[in-house]
C-alpha positions in Angstrom: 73.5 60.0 18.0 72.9 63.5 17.4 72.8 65.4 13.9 76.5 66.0 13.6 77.2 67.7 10.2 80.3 68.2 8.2 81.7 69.5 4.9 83.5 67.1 2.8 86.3 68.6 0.5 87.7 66.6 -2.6 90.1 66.7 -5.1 90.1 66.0 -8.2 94.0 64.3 -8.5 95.6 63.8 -11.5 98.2 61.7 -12.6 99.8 60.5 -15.8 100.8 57.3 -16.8 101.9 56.3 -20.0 101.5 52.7 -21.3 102.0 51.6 -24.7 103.6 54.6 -25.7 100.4 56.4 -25.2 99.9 59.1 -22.5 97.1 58.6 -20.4 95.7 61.5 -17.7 94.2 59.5 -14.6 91.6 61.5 -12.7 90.8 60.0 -9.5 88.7 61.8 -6.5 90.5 62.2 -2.7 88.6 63.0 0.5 91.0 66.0 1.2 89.1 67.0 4.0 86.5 66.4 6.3 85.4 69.6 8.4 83.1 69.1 11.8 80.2 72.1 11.9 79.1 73.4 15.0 75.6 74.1 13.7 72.8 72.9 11.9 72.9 71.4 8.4 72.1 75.2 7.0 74.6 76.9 8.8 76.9 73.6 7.1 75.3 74.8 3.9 76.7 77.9 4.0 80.5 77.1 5.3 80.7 74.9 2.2 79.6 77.5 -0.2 82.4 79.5 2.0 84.4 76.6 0.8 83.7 76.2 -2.4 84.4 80.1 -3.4 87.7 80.0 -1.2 89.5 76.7 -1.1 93.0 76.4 -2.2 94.3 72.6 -3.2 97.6 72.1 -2.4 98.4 71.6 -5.9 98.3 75.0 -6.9 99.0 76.4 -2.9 102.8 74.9 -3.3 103.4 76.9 -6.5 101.9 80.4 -5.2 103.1 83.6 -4.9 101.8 86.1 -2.0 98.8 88.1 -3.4 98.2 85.2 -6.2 94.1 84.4 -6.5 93.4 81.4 -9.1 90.6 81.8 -11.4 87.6 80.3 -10.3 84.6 79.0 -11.7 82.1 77.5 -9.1 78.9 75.6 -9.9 76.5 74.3 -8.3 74.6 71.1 -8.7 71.0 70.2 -8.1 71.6 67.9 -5.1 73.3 70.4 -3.1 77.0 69.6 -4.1 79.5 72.8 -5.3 82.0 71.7 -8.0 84.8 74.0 -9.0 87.2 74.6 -11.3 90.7 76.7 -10.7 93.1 77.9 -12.6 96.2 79.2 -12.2 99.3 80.0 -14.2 99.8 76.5 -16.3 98.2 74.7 -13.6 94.5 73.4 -13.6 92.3 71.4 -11.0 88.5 70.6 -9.7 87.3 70.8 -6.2 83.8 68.8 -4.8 82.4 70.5 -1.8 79.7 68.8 0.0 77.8 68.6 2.6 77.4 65.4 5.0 75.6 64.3 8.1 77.5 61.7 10.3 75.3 58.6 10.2 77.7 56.2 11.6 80.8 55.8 13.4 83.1 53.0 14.6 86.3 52.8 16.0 88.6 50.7 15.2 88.8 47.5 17.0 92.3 44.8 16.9 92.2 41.2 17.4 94.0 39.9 20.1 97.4 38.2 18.7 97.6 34.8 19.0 100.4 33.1 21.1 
């Protein structure tokens, strides 16, 4: 297999639940999307730092108006990853952008149904 690179985009999604009359905010983490790179694992470097400064969640793209740009706040960490955080309006949420090399792939295999 060759070096096939990618950059992984997640979401930080939040939901609340409330239990025993208390309010609880879940934050759970979503592979939102997985982008194949035509290049090397620098040229991957740099379309996720494209990513990080640039991608919209849908969260906050569903409740845009033309022209709108979120605030943004992008870090990044020592091992490579970007994490951001965007704001817009009312509405707040955190991005991961990372870099990945393809190590293994499978596909998906189905038993044959017994008669």
């Amino acid at each position: 297999m060759t070096d096939q690179w990618y950059v992984l985009i997640e979401e930080d999604t939040r939901e609340t639940e409330r239990a025993d009359g208390v309010e609880l905010k879940l934050h759970r983490w979503m592979l939102a999307g997985t982008h194949h790179i035509n290049g090397d694992q620098e040229q991957a470097t740099a379309a996720a730092k494209d990513a990080a400064l640039h991608y919209l969640p849908g969260v906050l793209a569903r409740h845009a108006q033309p022209g709108d740009e979120p605030a943004r706040h992008a870090f990044l960490t020592p091992d490579g990853a970007w994490v951001v955080l965007l704001k817009q309006r009312n509405r707040e949420c955190h991005i991961r952008v990372s870099v990945g090399r393809l190590m293994h792939s499978q596909e998906e295999k189905q038993a044959h149904r017994k008669r």
